[in-house]
C-alpha positions as CSV (number, residue, x, y, z in Angstrom):
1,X,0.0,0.0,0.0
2,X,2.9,2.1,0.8
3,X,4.4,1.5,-2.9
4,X,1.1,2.0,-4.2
5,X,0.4,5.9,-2.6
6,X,4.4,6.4,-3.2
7,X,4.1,5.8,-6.6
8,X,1.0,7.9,-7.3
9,X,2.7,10.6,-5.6
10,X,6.0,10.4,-8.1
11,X,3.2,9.8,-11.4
12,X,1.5,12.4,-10.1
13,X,4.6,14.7,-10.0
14,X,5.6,13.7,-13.7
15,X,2.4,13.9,-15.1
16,X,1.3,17.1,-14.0
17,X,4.7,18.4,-14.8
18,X,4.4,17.4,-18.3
19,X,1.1,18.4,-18.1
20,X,1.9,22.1,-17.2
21,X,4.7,21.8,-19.9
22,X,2.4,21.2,-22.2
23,X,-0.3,23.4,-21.5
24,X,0.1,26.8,-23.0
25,X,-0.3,30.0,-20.5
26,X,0.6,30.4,-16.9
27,X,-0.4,28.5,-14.5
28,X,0.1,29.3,-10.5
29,X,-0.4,26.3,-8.8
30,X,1.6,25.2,-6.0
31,X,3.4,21.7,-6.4
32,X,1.4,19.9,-4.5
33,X,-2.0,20.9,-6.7
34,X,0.7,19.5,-9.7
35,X,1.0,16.5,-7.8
36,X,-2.7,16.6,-7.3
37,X,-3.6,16.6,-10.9
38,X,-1.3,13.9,-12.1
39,X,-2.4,11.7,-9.5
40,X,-6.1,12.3,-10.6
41,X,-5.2,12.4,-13.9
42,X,-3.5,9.0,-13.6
43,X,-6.9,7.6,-11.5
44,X,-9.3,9.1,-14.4
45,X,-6.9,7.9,-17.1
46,X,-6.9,4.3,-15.2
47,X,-10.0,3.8,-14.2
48,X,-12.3,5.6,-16.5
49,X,-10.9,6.0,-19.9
50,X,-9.7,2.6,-20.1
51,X,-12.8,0.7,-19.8
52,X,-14.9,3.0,-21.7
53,X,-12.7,3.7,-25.0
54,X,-10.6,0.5,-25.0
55,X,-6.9,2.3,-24.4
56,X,-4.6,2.0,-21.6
57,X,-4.7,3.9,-18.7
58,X,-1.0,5.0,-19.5
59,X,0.8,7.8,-18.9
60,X,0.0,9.6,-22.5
61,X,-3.4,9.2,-21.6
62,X,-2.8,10.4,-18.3
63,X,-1.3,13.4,-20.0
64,X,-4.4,14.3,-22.1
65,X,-6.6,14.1,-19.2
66,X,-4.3,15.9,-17.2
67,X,-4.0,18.9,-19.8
68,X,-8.3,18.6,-19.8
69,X,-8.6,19.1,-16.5
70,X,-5.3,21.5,-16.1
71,X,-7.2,24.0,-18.9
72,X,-10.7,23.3,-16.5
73,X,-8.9,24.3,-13.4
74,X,-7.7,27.8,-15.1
75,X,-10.6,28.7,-16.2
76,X,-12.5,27.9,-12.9
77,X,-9.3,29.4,-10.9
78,X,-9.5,33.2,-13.2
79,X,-13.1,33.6,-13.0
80,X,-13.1,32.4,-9.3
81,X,-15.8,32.9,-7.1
82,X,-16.7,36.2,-7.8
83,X,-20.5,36.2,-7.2
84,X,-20.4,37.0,-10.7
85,X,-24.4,35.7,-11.8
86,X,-25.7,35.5,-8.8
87,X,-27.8,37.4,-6.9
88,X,-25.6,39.4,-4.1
89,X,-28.8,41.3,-2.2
């Protein structure tokens, strides 16, 4: 189990690092939040992806679903929680 949360934390790492390599524009997220993304990335690309479309959960999937969800966290992190469309009476 040890291995296991190790080695999510180091595919994590990669992964989101390519990930933000990848991904055109800035992005200011601490390396943990990298680490965060990968390792969800790699659990998406796994466990998801695989059994749905028929290719492996490996780490160029892992990539593309890490660059999805990297381009969804920008756009969620620069709009932020403004209030903006909501009532604020």
């Amino acid at each position: 189990m040890v291995l296991y949360i190790v080695g999510l934390i180091v595919g994590g790492l990669i992964v989101g690092l390519l990930a933000r390599l990848l991904h055109p524009g800035k992005d200011s997220m601490s390396i943990w939040m990298t680490i965060a993304l990968g390792a969800v990335s790699m659990l998406i690309a796994g466990l998801v992806v695989k059994p749905l479309i028929g290719i492996g959960g490996g780490i160029i999937t892992a990539i593309i679903v890490a660059i999805i969800l990297l381009a969804i966290y920008g756009r969620v992190a620069r709009h932020g929680t403004s209030g903006r469309g909501f009532a604020t009476r």
